[in-house]
Residue frames as qw, qx, qy, qz and C-alpha x, y, z in Angstrom:
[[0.197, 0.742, 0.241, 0.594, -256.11, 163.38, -4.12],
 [0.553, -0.830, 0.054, -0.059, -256.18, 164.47, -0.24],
 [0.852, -0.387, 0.037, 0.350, -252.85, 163.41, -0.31],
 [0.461, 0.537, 0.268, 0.654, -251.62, 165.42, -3.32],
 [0.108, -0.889, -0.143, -0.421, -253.15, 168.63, -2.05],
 [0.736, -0.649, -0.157, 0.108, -251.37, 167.99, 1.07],
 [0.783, -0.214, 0.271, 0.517, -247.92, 167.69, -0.45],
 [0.386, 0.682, 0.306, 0.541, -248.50, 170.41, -2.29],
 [0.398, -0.883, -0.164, -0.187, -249.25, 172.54, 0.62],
 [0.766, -0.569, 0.063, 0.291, -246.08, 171.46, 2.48],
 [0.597, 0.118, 0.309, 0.731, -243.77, 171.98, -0.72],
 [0.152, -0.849, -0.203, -0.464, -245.61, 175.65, -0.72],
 [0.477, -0.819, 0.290, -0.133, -244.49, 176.74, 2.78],
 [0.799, -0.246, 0.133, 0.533, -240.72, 174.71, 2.04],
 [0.345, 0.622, 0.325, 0.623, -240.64, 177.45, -0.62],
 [0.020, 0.918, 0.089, 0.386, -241.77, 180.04, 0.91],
 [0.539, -0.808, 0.214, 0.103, -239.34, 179.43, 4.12],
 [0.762, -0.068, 0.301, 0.570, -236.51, 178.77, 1.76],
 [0.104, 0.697, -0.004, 0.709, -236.75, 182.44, 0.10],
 [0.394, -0.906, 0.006, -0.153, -237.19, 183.59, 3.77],
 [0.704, -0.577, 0.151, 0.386, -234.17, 181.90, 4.70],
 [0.785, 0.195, 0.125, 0.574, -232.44, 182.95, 1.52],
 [0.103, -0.895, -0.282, -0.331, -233.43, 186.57, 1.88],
 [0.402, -0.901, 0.126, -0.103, -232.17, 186.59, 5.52],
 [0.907, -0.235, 0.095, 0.338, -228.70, 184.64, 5.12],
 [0.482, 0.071, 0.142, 0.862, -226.61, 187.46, 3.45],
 [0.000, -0.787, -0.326, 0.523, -227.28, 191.19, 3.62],
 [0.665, 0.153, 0.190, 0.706, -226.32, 192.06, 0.45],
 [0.048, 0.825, 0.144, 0.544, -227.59, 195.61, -0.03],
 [0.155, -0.966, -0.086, -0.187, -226.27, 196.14, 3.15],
 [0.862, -0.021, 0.189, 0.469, -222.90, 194.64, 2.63],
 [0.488, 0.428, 0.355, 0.673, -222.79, 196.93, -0.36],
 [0.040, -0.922, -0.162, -0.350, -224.02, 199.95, 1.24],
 [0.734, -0.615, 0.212, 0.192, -221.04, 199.29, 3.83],
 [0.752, 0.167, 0.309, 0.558, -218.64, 198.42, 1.30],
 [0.272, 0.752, 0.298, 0.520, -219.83, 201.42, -0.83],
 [0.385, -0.872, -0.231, -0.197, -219.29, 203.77, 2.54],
 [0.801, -0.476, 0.273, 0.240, -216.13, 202.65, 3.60],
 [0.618, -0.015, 0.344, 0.707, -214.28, 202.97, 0.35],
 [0.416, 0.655, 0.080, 0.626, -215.29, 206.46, -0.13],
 [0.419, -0.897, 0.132, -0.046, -213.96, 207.53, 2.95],
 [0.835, -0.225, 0.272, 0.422, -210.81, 205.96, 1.74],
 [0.572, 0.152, 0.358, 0.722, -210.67, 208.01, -1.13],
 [0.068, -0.486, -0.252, 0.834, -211.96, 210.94, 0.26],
 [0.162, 0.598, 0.741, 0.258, -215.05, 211.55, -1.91],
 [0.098, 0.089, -0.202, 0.970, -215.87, 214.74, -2.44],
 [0.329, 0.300, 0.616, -0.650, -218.99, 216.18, -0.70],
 [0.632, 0.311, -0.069, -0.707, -220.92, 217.06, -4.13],
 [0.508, 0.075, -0.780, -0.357, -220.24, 213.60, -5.58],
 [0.054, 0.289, 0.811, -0.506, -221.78, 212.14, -1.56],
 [0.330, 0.279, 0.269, -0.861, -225.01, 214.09, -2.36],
 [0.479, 0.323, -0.602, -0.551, -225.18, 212.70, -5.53],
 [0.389, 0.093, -0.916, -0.016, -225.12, 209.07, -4.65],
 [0.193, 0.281, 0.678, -0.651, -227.01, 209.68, -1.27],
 [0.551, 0.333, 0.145, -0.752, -230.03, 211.23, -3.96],
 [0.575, 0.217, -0.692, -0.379, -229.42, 208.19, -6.53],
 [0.164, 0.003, -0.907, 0.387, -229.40, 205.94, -3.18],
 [0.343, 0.320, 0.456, -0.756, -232.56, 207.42, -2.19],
 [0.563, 0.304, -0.244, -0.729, -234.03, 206.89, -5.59],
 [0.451, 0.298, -0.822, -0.179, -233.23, 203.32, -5.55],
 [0.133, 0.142, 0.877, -0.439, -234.56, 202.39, -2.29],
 [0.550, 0.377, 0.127, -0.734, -238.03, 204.30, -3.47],
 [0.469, 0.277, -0.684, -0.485, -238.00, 201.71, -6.46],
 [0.382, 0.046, -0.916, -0.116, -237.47, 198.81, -4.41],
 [0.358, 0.246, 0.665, -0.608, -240.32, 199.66, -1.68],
 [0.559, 0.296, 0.000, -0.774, -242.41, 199.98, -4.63],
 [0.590, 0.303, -0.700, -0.265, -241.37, 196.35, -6.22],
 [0.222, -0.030, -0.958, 0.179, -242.04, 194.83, -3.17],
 [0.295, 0.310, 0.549, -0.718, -245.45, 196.30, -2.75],
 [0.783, 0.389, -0.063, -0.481, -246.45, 194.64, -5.55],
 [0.318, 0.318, -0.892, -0.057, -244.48, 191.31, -5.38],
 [0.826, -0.296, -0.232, -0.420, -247.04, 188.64, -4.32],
 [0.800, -0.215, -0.540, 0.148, -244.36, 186.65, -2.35],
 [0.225, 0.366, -0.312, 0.847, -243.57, 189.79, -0.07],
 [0.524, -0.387, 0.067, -0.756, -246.98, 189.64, 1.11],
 [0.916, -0.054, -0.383, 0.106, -246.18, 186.06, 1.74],
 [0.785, -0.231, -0.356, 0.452, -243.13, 186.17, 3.47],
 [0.326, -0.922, 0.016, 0.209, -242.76, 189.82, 4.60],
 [0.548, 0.697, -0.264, 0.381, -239.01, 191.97, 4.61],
 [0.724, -0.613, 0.213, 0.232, -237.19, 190.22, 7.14],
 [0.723, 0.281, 0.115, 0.621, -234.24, 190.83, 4.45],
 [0.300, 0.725, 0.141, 0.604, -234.45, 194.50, 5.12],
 [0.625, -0.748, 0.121, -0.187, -234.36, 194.64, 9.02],
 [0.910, -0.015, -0.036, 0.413, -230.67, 192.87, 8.55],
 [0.068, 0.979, -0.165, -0.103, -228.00, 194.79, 9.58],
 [0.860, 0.309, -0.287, 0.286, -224.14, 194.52, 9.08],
 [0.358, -0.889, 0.099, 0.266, -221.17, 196.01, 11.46],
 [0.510, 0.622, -0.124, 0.581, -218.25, 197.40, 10.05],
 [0.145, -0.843, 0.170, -0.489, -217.31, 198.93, 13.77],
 [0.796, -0.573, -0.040, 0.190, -215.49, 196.65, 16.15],
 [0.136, -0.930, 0.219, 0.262, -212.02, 197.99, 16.68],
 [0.507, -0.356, 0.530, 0.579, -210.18, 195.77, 14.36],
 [0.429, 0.726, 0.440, 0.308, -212.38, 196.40, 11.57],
 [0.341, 0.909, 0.235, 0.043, -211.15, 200.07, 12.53],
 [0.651, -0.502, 0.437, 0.365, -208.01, 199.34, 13.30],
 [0.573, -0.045, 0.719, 0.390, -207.71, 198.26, 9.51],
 [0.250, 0.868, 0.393, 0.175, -209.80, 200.63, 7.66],
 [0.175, -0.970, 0.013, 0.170, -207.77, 203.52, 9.27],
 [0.647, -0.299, 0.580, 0.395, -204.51, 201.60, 8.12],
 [0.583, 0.430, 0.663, 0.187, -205.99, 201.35, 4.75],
 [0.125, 0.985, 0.115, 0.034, -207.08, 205.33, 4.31],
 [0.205, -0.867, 0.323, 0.319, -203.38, 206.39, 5.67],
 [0.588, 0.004, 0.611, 0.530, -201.66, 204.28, 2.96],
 [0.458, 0.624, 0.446, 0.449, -203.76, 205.76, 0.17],
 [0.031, 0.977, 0.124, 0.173, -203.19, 209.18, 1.27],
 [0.562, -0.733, 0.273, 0.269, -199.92, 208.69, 2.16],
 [0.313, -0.505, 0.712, 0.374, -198.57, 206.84, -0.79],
 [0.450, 0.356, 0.808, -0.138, -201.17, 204.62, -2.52],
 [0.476, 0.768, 0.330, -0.272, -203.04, 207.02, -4.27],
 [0.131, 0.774, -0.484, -0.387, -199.80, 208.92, -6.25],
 [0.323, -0.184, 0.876, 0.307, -198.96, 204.74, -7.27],
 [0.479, 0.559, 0.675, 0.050, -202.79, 204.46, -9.01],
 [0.453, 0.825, 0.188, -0.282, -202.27, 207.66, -10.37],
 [0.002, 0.709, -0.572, -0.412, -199.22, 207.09, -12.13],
 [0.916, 0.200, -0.079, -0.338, -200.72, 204.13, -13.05],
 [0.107, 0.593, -0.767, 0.221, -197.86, 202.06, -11.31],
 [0.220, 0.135, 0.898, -0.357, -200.36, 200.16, -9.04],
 [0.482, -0.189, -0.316, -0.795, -203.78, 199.00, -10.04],
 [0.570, -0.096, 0.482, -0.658, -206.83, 197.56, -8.63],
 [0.127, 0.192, -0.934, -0.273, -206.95, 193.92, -9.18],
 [0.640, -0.296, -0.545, -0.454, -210.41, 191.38, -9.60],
 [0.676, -0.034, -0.719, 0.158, -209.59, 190.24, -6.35],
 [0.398, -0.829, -0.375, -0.114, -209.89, 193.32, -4.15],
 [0.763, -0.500, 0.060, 0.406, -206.90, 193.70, -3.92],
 [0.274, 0.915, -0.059, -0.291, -203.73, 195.48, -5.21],
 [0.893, -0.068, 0.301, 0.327, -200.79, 194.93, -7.56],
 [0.049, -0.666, 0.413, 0.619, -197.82, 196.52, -9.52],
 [0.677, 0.660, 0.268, -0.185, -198.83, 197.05, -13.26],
 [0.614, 0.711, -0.230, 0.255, -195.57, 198.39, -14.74],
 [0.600, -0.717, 0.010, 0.356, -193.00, 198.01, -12.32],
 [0.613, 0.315, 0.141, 0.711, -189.94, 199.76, -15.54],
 [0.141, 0.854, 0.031, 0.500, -191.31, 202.81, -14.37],
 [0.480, -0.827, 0.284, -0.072, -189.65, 202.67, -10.84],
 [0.256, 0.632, -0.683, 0.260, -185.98, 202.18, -9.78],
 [0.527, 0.170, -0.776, 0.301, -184.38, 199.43, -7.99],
 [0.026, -0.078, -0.594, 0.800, -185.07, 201.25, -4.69],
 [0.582, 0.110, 0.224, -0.774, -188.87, 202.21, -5.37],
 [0.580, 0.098, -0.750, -0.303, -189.65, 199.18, -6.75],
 [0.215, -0.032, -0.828, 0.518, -188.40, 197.65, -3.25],
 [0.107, 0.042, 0.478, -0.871, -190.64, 200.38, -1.45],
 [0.602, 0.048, -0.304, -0.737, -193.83, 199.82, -3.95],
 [0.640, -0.037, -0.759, -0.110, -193.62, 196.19, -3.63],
 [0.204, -0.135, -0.813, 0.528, -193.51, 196.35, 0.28],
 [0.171, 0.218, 0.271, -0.922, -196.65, 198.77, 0.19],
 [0.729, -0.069, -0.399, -0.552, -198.86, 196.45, -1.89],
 [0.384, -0.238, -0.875, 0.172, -197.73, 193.36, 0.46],
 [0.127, -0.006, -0.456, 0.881, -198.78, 195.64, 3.00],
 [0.484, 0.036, -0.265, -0.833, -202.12, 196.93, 1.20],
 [0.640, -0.027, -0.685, -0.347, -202.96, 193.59, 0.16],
 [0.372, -0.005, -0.748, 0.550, -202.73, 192.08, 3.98],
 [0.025, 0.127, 0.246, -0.961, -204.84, 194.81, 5.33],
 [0.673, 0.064, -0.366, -0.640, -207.68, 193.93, 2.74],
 [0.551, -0.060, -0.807, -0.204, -207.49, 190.61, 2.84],
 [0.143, -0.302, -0.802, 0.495, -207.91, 190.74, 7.09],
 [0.198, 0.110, 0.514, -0.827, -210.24, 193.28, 6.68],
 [0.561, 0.100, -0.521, -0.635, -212.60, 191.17, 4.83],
 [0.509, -0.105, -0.808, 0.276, -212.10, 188.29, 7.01],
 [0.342, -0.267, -0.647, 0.628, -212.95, 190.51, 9.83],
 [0.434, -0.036, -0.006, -0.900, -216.30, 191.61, 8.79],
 [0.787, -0.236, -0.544, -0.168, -217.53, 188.35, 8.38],
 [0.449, -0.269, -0.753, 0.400, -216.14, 186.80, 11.82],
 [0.009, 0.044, -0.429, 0.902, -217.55, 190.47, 13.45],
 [0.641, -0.032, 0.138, -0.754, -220.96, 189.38, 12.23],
 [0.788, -0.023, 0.469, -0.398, -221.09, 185.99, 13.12],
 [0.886, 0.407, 0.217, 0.056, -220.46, 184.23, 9.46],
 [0.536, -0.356, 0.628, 0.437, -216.70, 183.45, 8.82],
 [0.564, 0.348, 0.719, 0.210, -218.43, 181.84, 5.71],
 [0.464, 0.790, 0.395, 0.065, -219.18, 185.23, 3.65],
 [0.481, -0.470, 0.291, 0.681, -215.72, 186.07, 3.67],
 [0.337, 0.028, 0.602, 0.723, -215.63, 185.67, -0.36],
 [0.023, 0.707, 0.693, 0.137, -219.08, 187.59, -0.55],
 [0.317, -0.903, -0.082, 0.277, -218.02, 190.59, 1.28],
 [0.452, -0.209, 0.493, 0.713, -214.54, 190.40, -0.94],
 [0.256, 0.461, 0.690, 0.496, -217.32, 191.02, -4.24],
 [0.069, -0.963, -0.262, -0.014, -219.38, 193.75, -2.90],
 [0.352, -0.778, -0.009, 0.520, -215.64, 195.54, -2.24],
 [0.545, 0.076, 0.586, 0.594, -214.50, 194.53, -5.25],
 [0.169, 0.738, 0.502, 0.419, -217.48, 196.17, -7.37],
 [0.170, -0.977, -0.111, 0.063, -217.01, 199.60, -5.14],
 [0.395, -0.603, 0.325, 0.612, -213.02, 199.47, -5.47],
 [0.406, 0.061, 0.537, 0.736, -213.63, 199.81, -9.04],
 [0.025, 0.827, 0.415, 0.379, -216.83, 202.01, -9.58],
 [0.193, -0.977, -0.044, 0.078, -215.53, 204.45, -7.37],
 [0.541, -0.279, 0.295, 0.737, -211.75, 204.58, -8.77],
 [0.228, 0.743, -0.166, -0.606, -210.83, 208.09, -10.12],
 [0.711, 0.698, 0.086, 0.008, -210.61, 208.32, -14.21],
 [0.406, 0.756, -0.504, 0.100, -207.12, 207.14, -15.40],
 [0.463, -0.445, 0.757, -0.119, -206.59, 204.36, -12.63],
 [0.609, 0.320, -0.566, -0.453, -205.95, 201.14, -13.65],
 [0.623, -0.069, 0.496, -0.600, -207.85, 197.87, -12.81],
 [0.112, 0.019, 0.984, 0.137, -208.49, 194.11, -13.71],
 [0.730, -0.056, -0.124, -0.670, -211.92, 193.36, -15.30],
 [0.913, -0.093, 0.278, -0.284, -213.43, 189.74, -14.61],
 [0.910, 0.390, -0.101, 0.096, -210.81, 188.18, -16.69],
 [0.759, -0.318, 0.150, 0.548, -207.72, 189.42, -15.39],
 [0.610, 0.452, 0.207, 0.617, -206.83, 192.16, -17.73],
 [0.135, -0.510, -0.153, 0.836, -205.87, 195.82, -16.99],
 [0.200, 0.714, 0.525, 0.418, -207.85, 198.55, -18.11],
 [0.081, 0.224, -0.105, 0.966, -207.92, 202.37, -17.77],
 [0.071, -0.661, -0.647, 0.374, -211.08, 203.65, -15.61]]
């Protein structure tokens, strides 16, 4: 019976240090609060809709202080998940962000709204109708998604390697994913989970 209790105990504190570690091995909320930050400075948010989100953001943290002051295994294992941070600032990260913003405001943004380019499951972009452009814009559209797409794809890659984990490449792809489509304007078009296009 001493032995039982014992093995109980130990499989009790593998638990609890397997939520700590699971807690601290990805940041998501602050992936997403990066993600979420980063792609509306791409698409140049306007200030009242920032307030907005900053006071829903604020309401949401206030929830979750309150769900973990009343989660028995918080008082267990504390919020080392919340003392994670992420960067998003070494100079190719802005090297590639700044790349990213002058496409869409250069050229990008007029292809989603004509609903030429859309925003694909993958984070990425792609040409939806390509009948509506000529020979010659076609050419140019198509070189400006390889282009797009290239740009994303390193600057995913190069948040993970800037914090250490290569490995949450495809994690850090999801959290942009979900913000390049909740924050596309009304009339772009965009892949749900399945691959299809849809209007926003």
């Amino acid at each position: 019976m001493k032995k039982w209790s014992q093995w109980m105990m130990l499989g009790s504190f593998a638990f609890v240090a397997a939520c700590v570690t699971i807690n601290v091995y990805f940041p998501a909320a602050e992936v997403e609060s990066a993600a979420e930050e980063m792609v509306k400075d791409i698409f140049g948010e306007s200030e009242d809709k920032e307030i907005k989100d900053e006071q829903s953001s604020t309401t949401g943290w206030q929830w979750q202080q309150v769900v973990e002051a009343i989660n028995p295994v918080s008082w267990v294992i504390g919020t080392a998940h919340a003392q994670a941070n992420i960067d998003v600032s070494s100079p190719a990260i802005s090297t590639l962000h700044g790349r990213i913003k002058s496409r869409f405001e250069g050229a990008l943004k007029a292809q989603l709204d004509g609903q030429t380019v859309g925003l694909t499951k993958d984070g990425l972009v792609a040409v939806v109708d390509a009948s509506k452009l000529g020979l010659k814009d076609r050419q140019v559209v198509n070189k400006m998604v390889a282009d797009e797409n290239r740009d994303r794809n390193a600057l995913y890659r190069e948040i993970a390697v800037a914090n250490g984990h290569p490995e949450w490449e495809d994690q850090i792809r999801e959290a942009f994913v979900k913000q390049w489509t909740a924050q596309a304007k009304s009339g772009w078009k965009y892949q749900n989970a399945s691959g299809q296009w849809q209007t926003k």
